[in-house]
N, C-alpha and C positions, 0 to 999 in steps of 0.2 A: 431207536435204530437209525434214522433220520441223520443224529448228531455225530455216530459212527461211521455212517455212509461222506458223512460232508468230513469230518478228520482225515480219511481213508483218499478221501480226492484230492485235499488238499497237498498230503503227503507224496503222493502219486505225481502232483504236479512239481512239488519240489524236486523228488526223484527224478524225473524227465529232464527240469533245467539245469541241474548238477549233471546228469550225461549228454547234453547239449553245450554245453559250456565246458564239461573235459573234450569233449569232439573236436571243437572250433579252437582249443588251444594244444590239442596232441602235435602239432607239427613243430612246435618250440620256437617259431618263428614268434620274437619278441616284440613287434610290430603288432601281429594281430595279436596278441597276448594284452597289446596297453589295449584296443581296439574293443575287445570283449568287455576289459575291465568299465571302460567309459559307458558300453550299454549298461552292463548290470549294476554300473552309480545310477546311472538315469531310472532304470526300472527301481531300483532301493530308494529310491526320492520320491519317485510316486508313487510306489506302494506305504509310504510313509504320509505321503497326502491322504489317501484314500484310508487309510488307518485312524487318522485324525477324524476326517468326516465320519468314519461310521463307529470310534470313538473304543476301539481296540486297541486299548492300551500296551497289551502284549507283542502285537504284530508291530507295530508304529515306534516300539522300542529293540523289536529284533533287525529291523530295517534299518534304525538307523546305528545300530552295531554294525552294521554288515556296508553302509555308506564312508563309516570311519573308516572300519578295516579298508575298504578300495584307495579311501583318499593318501592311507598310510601307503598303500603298496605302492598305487601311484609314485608317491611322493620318493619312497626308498629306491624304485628301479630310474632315478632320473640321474644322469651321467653329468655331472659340473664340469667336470673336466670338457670332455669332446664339445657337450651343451653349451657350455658361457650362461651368458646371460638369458637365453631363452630357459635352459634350465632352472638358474635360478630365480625368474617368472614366474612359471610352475610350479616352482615350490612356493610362493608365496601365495597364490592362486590358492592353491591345497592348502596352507595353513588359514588360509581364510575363512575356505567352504567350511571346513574343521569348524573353526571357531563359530561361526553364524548357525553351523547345525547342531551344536551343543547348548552356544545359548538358546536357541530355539527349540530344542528338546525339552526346554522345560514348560511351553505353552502349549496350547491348543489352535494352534493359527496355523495350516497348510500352508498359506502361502510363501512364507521364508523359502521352506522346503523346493515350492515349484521355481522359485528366484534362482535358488542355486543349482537347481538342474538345469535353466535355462542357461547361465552362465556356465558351466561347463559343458553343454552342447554346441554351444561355439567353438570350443576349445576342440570338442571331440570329430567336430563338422569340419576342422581347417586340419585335424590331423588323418580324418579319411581322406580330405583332397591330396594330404601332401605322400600318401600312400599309393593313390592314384584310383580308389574305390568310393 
């Protein structure tokens, strides 16, 4: 019963962050939309640490499906045009995180994972200041 109770919270808590996360982006403002997306990479990289350590192979591979899918969207809503060269930064930044979290998907070593959350929390940290939050 135990293993039904802990399934059933787990699920509950997914529930919760899928309507927290359409909450914080129902306004369409594209701003906070990248804004969300940079938390829930961050949280997908550490929950991908934490899956390593406790050696859930299952959750540590849906995490970093869900890091890719970010770094794609990421990557797809960046404007070349308006952007220049800071766009195409960003996209090379993202094809990077990509590459390092794939080769690293095939280890057992957290730490790549926390590398590249740290490295796009600068990114994520200069684009709250230049939002003004």
């Amino acid at each position: 019963m135990l293993g039904y109770a802990t399934a059933r919270a787990g699920s509950a808590d997914t529930a919760y962050r899928s309507i927290d996360v359409a909450g914080r982006t129902a306004t369409g403002d594209p701003h906070a939309l990248v804004q969300v997306m940079y938390e829930e990479l961050n949280r997908a990289l550490g929950a991908v640490a934490s899956a390593i350590r406790l050696g859930n192979h299952s959750v540590k591979s849906e995490k970093i499906s869900r890091a890719l899918t970010i770094l794609f969207a990421l990557e797809s809503g960046l404007d070349f045009e308006k952007g220049g060269d800071v766009s195409y930064t960003l996209a090379n930044l993202y094809r990077g995180a990509r590459k390092q979290i794939i080769k690293s998907s095939l280890g057992d070593d957290p730490e790549p994972f926390l590398l590249v959350a740290r490295n796009l929390n600068e990114i994520a940290s200069a684009w709250r200041q230049i939002r003004g939050g």
